[in-house]
N, C-alpha and C positions, 0 to 999 in steps of 0.2 A: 445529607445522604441522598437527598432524590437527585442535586446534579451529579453528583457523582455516578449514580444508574444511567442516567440520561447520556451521559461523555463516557461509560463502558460501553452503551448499546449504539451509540454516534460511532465511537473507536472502533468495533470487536464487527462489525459491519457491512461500514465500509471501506476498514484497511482492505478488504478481499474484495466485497463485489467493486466492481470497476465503476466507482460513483464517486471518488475521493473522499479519503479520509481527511483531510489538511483541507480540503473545500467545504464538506460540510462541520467541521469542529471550527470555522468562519464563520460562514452561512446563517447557521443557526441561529446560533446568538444572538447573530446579529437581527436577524427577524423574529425576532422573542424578544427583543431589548434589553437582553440580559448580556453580561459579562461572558463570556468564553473561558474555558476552562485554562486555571494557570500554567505555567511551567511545571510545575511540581506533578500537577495531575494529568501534564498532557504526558512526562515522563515514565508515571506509573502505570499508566494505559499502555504503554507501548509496552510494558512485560508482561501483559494479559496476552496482547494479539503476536508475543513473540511466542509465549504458552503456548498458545493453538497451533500458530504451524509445526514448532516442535512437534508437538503431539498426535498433529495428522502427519508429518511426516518422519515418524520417529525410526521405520527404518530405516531410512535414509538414513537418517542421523548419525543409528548406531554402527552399522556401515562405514560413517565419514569417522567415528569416534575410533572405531576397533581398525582404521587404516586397511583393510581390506583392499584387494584391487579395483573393484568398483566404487569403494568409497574414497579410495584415493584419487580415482577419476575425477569422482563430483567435486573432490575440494580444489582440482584445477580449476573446472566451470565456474566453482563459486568466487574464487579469487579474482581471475579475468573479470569475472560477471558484476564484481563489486568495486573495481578500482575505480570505472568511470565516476558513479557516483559517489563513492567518499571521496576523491578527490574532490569534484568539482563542489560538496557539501559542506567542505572542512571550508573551501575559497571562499563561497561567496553564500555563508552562513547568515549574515547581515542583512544581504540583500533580498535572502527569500524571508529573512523574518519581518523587512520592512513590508513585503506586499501583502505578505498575512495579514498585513494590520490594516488593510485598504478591500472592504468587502465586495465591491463593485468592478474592482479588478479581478480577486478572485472569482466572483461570478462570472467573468467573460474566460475566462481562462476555463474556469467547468466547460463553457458552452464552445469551447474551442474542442476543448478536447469528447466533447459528447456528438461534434461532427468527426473529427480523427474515428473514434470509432463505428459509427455508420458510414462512412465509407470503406472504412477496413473489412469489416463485413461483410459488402457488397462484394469486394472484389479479391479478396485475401481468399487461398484455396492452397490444399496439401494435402498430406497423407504420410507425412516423417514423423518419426518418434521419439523418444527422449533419447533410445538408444544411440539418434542418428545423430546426437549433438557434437558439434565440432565447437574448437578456439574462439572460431571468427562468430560462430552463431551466439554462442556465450557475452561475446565484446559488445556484438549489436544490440541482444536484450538485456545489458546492463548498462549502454548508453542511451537506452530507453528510458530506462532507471534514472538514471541522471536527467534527465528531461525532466521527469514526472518531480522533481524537489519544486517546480513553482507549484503554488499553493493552488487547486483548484483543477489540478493536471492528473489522473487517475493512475498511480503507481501499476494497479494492476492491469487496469485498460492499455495503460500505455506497454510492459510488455507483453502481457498478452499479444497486445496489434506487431509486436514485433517480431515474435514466435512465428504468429499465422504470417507475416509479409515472407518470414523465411522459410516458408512451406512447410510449418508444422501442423499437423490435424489439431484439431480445437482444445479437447480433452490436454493433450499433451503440450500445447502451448499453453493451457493455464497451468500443468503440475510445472512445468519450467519455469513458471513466470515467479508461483508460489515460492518454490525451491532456492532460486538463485535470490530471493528477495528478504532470507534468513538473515544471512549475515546484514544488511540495511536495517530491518528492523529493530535488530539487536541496535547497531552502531546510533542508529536517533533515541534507543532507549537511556543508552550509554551516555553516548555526548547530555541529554537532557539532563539525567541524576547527576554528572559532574557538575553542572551548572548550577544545578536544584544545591546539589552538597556546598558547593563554591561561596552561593549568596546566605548560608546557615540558614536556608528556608525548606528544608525535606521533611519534615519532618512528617511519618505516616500516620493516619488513622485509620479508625474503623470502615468513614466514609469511602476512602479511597482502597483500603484493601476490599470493598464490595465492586468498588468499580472494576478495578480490576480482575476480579471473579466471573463479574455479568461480559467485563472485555473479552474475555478467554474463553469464554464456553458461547459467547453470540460469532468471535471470529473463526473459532472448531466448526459450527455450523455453519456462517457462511459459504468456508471453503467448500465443503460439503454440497451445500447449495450448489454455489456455480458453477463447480466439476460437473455437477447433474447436469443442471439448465445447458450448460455454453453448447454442449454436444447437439443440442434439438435446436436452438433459440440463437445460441451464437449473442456477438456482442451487441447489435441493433439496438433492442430494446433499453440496454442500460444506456447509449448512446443518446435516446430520444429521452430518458428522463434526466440525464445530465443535461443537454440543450431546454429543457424545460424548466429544471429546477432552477438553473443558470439564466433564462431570461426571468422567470419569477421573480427573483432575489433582485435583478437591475429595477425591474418595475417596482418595487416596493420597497427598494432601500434608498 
């Protein structure tokens, strides 16, 4: 029961604050000298922190559900927004499962991407809104997306930084980044249970439907979180403790 709390509150976290999720569900472990959480549990986590965005963004949702003219918009965005990275996720699935397995890699790869976002910060400036989203804006912050699948590489930081590169005000690159990273979330929940279902190893418990409870209601609040924070604080700070947490994990592993 208590790993399982542990890899809800690791998952529900930092799928959203821009710290990496897939860095610290490495990381950790591996500096605890413990096991990392399996397949099975990394799958059922990922329908916690699919929960929360749904649910902080559920009109959207229902919007995209009831086909509306504005939610027929978003599910262009979303589609564009999504092919980079299921493509490139479905290709070379192997290869980012190999690096995962190499913690000191993953740590330079945090620490790569926690300068990415202190410099984006520094010099990234806008004042466009989600209204103002175009094809091409969509493409770029989903080939952000597809960047962010090495292990260590902050899904959210990375489009967030992509948002703000393309002159979106703060607030509005993170709901874009949230938004268009639905369908991804879903898709690694998906691929995982087939694979979990595939080896007859899914099978759930008590443990893991808690995790996924603490997953879904810590990544509802995070979002929350950095929607607040990004607008004052911007990405810096989460920059400086990824380049931190990332050179730690080198000196200690």
């Amino acid at each position: 029961m208590g790993d399982a709390i542990l890899w809800g509150l690791i998952q529900g976290l930092t799928e959203f604050l821009p710290i990496s999720s897939s860095g610290h569900l490495t990381l950790v472990p591996a500096l605890l000298g413990r096991d990392g959480p399996d397949l099975a549990t990394s799958a059922v986590l990922h329908i916690g922190t699919l929960v929360a965005v749904l649910a902080y963004y559920r009109l959207e949702v229902v919007e995209m559900v009831r086909l509306t003219p504005e939610g027929r918009r978003l599910l262009r965005f979303l589609i564009v927004g999504t092919i980079p990275a299921g493509t490139i996720g479905l290709l070379f699935r192997d290869f980012f499962n190999r690096i995962n397995e190499q913690p000191r890699t993953v740590a330079m790869l945090l620490m790569g991407a926690g300068v990415m976002l202190i410099v984006v910060a520094r010099f990234a400036r806008g004042d466009r809104r989600r209204e103002d989203i175009t094809m091409v804006d969509a493409a770029v912050i989903g080939s952000a997306q597809a960047v962010s699948l090495l292990p260590g590489v902050t899904r959210s930081g990375t489009t967030i930084s992509a948002g703000l590169s393309m002159g979106f005000e703060r607030r509005q690159a993170a709901h874009l980044s949230f938004l268009l990273g639905i369908p991804a979330i879903a898709g690694a929940g998906l691929i995982s249970l087939f694979d979990v279902s595939a080896a007859d190893g899914g099978d759930l418990d008590l443990a893991l439907l808690v995790g996924v409870c603490v997953a879904a209601v810590t990544g509802y609040l995070a979002i929350k979180l950095l929607v607040t924070l990004i607008g004052s604080v911007g990405l810096a700070p989460f920059g400086v403790y990824c380049v931190a947490f990332g050179g730690l994990a080198l000196l200690v592993l």
